[in-house]
Every structure is written in structure tokens, then in C-alpha cells.
N, C-alpha and C positions, 0 to 999 in steps of 0.2 A: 410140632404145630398141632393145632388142636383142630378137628375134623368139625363143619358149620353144625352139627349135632351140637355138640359141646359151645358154641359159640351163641346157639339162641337159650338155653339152658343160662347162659351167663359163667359158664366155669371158663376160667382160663389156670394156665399152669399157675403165676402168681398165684389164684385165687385155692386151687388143688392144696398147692404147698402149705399156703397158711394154715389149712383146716389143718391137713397132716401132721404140721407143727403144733396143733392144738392139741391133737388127741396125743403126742408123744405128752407133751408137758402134763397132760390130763393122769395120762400113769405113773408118774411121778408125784403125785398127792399120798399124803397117807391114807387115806379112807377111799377105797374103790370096792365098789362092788361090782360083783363076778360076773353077773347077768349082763349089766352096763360093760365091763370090761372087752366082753366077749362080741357085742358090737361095735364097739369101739376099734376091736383088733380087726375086726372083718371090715371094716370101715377104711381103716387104715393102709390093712392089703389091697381093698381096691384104687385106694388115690395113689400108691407106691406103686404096683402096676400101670396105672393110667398114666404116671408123670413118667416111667419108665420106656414108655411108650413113645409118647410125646419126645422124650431125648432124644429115642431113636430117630425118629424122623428128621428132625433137626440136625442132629450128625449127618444123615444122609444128605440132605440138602446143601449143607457145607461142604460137604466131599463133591457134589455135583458142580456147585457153583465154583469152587478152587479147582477140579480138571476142565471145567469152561477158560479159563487163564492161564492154562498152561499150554 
């Protein structure tokens, strides 16, 4: 889940993913440059962290809400 930071910012995980899927398809061009690249990858490691994150949470909330029913 995403922390109300993130919620007035306007990201949500949908919204992480896509970019993240952007910059992968973006390295896959033939012409990149290095400078761009190297933002792009730093760019990338923080929305792969942050959705990584966001899982976590989500797992954990699943596991709380399935041992509330048991």
C-alpha cells in the first residue's frame, strides 16, 4: 500500500510500474546514451525499491487479514 505521501504526489503502484516499465523498454532502444542511461537506472532502482516495498506491505496485510479467519 502506498503511505498518504505518495497518495497526494499522485503515485500509486499502477502508476510506479508503468514508469518502471518505461525506462526498461527505453534500454532496449538502440541509441542510448550513457549520461541518460545512468538516470534512468537510478531512476529505475528507486521505483523497483519502492514497489518492492509496497508488496511488502500488502503481503503483510494478507497474512493479517487470513489469521483474523482462522
Amino acid at each position: 500500500m502506498t503511505d498518504n505521501k505518495d497518495k497526494i504526489k499522485g503515485r500509486t503502484f499502477a502508476n510506479d510500474m508503468a514508469e518502471l516499465e518505461a525506462i526498461t523498454a527505453w534500454f532496449e532502444s538502440p541509441d542510448i546514451d550513457l549520461d541518460e542511461a545512468l538516470g534512468k537506472f537510478e531512476r529505475g532502482m528507486e521505483l523497483a525499491s519502492g514497489l518492492k516495498k509496497q508488496l511488502g506491505e500488502v503481503e503483510n496485510k494478507i497474512e493479517k487479514i487470513k489469521k483474523s479467519f482462522e
